[in-house]
VOTI-858616 format. One record per residue (C-alpha): x, y, z. Coordinates in nm, 4 decimals, decimal comma. Layout:
% VOTI-858616
        x        y        z
        X        Y        Z
...
% end
This chain:
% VOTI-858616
        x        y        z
   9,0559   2,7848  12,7374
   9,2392   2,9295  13,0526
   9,5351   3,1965  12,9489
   9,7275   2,9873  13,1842
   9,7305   2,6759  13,0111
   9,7702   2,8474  12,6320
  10,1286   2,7336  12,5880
  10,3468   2,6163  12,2836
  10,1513   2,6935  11,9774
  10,0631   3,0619  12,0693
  10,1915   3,3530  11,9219
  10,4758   3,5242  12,1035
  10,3730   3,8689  12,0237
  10,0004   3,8253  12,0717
  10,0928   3,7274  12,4013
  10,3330   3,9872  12,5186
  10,0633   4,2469  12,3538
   9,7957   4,1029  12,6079
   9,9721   4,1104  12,8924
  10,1073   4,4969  12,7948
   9,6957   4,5373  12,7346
   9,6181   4,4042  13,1040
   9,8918   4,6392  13,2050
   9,8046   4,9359  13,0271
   9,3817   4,8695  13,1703
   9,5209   4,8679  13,5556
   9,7129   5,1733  13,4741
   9,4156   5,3805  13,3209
   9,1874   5,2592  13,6576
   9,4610   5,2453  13,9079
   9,7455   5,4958  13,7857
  10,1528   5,3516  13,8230
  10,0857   5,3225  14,1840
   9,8330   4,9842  14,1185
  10,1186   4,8224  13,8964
  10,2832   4,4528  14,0285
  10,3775   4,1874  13,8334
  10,0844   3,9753  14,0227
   9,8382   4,2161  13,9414
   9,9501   4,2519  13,5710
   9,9324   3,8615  13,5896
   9,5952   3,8538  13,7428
   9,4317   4,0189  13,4664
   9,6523   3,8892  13,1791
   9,4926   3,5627  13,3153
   9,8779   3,4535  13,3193
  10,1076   3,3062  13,6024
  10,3111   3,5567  13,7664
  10,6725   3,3327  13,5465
  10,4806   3,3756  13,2428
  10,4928   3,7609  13,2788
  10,7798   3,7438  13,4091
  10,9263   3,5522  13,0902
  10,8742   3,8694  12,8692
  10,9600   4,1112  13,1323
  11,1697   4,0809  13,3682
  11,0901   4,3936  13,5565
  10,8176   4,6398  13,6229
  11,0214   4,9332  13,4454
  11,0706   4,6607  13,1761
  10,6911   4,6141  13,1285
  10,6359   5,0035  13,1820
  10,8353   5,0622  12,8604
  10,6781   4,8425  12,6859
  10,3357   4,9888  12,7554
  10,4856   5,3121  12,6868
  10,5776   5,2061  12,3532
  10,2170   5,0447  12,2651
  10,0504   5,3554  12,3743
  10,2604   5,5480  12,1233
  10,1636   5,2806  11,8617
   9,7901   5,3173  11,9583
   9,8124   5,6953  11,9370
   9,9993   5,6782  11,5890
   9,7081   5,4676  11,4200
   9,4141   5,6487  11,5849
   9,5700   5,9676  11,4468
   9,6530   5,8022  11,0935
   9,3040   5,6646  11,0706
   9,1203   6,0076  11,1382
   9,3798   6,1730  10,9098
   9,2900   5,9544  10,5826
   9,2586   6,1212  10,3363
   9,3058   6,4484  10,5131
   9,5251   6,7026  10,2966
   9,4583   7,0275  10,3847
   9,6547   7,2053  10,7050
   9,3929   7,3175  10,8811
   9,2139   6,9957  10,8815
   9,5021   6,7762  10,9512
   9,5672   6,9857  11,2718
   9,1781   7,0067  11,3913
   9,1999   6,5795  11,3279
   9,5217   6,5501  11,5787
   9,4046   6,8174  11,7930
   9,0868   6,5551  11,8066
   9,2543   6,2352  11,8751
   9,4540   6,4060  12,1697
   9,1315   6,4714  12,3519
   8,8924   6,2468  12,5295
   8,6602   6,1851  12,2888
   8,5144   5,8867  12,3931
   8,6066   5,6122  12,6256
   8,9332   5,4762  12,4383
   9,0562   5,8158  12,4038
   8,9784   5,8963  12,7320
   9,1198   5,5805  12,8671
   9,4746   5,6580  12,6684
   9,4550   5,9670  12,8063
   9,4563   5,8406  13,1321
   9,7418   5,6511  13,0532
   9,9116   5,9316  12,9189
   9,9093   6,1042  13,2365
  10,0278   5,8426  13,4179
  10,3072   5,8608  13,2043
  10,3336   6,2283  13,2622
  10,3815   6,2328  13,6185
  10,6477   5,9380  13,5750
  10,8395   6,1237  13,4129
  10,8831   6,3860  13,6664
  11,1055   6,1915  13,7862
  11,2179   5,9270  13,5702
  11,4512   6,0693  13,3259
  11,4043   5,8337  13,0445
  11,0292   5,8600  13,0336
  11,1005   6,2113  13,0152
  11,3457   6,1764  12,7473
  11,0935   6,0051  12,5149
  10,7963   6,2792  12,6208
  11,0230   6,5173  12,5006
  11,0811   6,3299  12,1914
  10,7168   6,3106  12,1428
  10,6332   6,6219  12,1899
  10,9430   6,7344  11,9673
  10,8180   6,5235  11,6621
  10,4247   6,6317  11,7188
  10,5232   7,0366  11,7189
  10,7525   6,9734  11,3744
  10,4450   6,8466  11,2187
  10,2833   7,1234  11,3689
  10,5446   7,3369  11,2555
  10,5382   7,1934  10,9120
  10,1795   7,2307  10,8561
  10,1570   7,6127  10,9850
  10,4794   7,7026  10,7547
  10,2776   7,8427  10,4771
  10,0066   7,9606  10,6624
  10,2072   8,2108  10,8782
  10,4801   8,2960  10,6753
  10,4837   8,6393  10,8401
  10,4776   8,5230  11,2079
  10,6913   8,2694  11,4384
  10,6517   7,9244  11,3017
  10,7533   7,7820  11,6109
  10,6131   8,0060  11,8580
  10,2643   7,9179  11,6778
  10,3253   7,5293  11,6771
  10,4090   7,5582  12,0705
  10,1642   7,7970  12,1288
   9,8801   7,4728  11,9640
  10,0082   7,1865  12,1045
  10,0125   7,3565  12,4556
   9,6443   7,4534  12,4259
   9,5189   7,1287  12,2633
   9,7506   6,9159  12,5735
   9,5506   7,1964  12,8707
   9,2353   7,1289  12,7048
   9,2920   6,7549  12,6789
   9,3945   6,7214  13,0978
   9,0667   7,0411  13,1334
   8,8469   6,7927  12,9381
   8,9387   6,4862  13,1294
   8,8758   6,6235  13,4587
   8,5880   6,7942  13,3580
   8,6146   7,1578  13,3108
   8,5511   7,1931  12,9649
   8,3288   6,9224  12,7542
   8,4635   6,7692  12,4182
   8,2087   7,0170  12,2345
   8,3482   7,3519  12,4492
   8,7476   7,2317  12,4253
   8,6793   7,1884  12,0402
   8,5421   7,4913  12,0446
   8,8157   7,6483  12,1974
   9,0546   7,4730  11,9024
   8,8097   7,5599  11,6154
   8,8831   7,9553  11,7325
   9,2126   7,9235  11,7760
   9,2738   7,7849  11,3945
   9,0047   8,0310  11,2987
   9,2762   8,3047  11,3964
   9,5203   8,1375  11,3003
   9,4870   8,0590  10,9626
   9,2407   8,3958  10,8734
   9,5900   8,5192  10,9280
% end
């Protein structure tokens, strides 16, 4: 059955989720720049009202993809993490769900990045980067506390998540392959925690 004519008995969620889905698949090909409520309509498979319905505007349906990234991210992290106790580990596991590992990773890195240069100049996309990057280096933080008890805690976690977020753009483009950026983590922690 057509999208268009699914009406009263579908799910209200489900739907909303698949039209933030055909949004968030134009943004990983096109970038911000390919983003219009009849293009986000056109592949939903919806009428232009029926978007329209759950958002009201584009910035409306850009938050809401911005939001289901960050739920996306959360359980491909938590899913490589089960079970995963040990510092080291849990930080080699995050540092491997932030790079483009294969084509979903790659494609919510794309994303991402989109998302990035938004919020250049959007200050509340920036506000909630910073968040997110805020609650990812207190884990960080967190998980090198005991490990380098005689160094900068902080300076350490910032020091990580700005080479595993380089290596994740360096990766994307090209310059470095999953194997070589890993690589370049697996050192890094090597040092780190031989400390």
């Amino acid at each position: 059955m057509d999208k268009r004519t699914r009406g009263v008995g579908a799910d209200h969620d489900a739907r909303r989720r698949e039209i933030v889905d055909a949004l968030l698949a134009i943004i990983s090909e096109q970038g911000l720049d390919g983003v219009s409520l009849r293009e986000v309509a056109t592949r939903a498979e919806v009428s232009v009202g029926r978007v329209q319905h759950y958002f009201r505007t584009k910035d409306q349906m850009l938050e809401a993809a911005f939001q289901r990234v960050n739920e996306l991210g959360t359980e491909l992290v938590g899913a490589r993490l089960a079970g995963e106790t040990a510092p080291r580990a849990v930080l080699r596991a995050i540092a491997t769900e932030l790079l483009p590992v294969d084509d979903l990773h790659r494609h919510a890195l794309h994303i991402g990045m989109a998302f990035t240069a938004r919020a250049v100049v959007e200050p509340t996309f920036a506000e909630r980067l910073r968040t997110g990057y805020g609650e990812l280096r207190d884990l960080f933080r967190l998980l090198l506390t005991n490990v380098v008890p005689d160094r900068d805690v902080a300076h350490e976690a910032d020091v990580l998540l700005s080479l595993i977020e380089g290596l994740s753009t360096h990766t994307l483009i090209g310059h470095h392959t999953v194997e070589s950026a890993l690589a370049v983590v697996d050192a890094h922690l090597d040092r780190v925690f031989s400390r």
